[in-house]
C-alpha positions in Angstrom: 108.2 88.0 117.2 108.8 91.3 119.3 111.5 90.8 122.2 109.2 92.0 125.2 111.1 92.2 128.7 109.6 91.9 131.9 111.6 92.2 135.2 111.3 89.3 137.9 113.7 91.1 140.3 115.9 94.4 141.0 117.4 95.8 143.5 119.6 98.6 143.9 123.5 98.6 144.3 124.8 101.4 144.6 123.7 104.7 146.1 125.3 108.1 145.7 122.8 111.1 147.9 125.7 113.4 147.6 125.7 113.4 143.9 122.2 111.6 143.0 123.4 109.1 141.2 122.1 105.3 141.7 122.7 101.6 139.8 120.2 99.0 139.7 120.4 95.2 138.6 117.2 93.9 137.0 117.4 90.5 137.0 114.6 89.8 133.3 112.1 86.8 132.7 114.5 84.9 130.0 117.5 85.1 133.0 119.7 87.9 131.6 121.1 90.5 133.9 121.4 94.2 133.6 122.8 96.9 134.8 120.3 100.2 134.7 122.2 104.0 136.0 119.9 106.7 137.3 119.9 110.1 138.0 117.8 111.8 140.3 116.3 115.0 139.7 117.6 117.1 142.5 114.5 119.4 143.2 112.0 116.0 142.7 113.9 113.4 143.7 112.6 111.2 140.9 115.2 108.7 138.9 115.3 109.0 135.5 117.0 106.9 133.7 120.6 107.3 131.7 122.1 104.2 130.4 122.0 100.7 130.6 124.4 97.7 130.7 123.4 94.3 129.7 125.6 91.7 132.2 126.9 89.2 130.1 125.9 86.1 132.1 123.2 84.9 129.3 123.4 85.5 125.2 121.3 88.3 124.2 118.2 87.5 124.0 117.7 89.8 120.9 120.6 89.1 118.7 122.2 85.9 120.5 125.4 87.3 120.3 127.7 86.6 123.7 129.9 89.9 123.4 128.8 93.3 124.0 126.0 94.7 121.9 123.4 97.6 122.4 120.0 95.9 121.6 118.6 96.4 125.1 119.3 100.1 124.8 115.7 100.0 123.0 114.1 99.2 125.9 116.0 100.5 129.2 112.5 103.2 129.7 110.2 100.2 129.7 112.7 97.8 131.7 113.4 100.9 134.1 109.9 101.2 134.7 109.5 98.0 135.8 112.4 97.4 138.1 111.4 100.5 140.2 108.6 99.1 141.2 110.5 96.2 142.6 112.4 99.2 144.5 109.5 101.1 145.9 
């Protein structure tokens, strides 16, 4: 079975316009957390996004483990795309 995320809820927290830099917290389906960073394009404005942080406040939902792992990495673009629409 395929791990497919789908956001319920983000919103952002933090906002740099000096620098471009934003954070948001998508809040997924199976109740994990995470942390998404963006950087705007300065001549577009549009976020693109750099890295993402899984908030340890559920097991992965990939590999079950409760410590730090990078299994979400595979999908920040799609979860990305799906928490900016919660922003817009």
């Amino acid at each position: 079975m395929a791990y497919d995320p789908q956001v319920v809820d983000a919103k952002v927290v933090s906002d740099n316009k000096k620098n471009g830099l934003f954070e948001i917290v998508a809040v997924l389906k199976d109740r994990n957390e995470c942390r998404l960073f963006f950087e705007r394009d300065p001549e577009t404005g549009v976020g693109k996004v750099t890295d993402l942080n899984r908030l340890m406040k559920e097991p992965c939902p990939i590999c079950r483990k409760d410590y730090l792992c990078n299994c979400l990495d595979r999908f920040k673009h799609t979860i990305a795309e799906q928490s900016m629409q919660y922003i817009k």
